[in-house]
N, C-alpha and C positions, 0 to 999 in steps of 0.2 A: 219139394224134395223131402224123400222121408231120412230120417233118422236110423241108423243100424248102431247096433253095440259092438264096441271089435273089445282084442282085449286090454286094452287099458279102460274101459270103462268098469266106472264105479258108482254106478250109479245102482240103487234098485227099485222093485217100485212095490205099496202096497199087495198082499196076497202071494208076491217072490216065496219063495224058501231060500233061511240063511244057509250057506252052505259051511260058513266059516262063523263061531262065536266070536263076539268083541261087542263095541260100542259105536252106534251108528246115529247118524245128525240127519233129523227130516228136514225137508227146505226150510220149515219154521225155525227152526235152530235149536230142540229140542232134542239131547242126549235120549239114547234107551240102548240098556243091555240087552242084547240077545242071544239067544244059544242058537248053537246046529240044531237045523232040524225044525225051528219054529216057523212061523211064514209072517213076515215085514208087517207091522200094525197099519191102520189109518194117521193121521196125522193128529197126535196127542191135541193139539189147539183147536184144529175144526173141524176132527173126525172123518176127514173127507181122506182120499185118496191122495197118496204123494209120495217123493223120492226120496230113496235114504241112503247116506253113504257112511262109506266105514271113519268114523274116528279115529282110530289106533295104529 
């Protein structure tokens, strides 16, 4: 079964664009500020692809 986003997800995933600035936690549990406008990093710890959700 796949997986769909409705709106209560919060999830994002590397390469996204943020649409909303704040502070968002990769599954590593690593903080990163980000603005409008930038697009979701790799995963600060092993540079690999992964989810990030809002903080704030």
């Amino acid at each position: 079964m796949s997986q769909t986003k409705n709106s209560t997800d919060t999830s994002y995933r590397t390469g996204e664009i943020v649409k909303h600035a704040g502070t968002y936690i990769s599954e590593s549990g690593k903080e990163n500020k980000l603005q409008e406008g930038e697009r979701f990093p790799a995963c600060p710890i092993s540079g690999n692809e992964t989810n990030w959700s809002n903080a704030d």
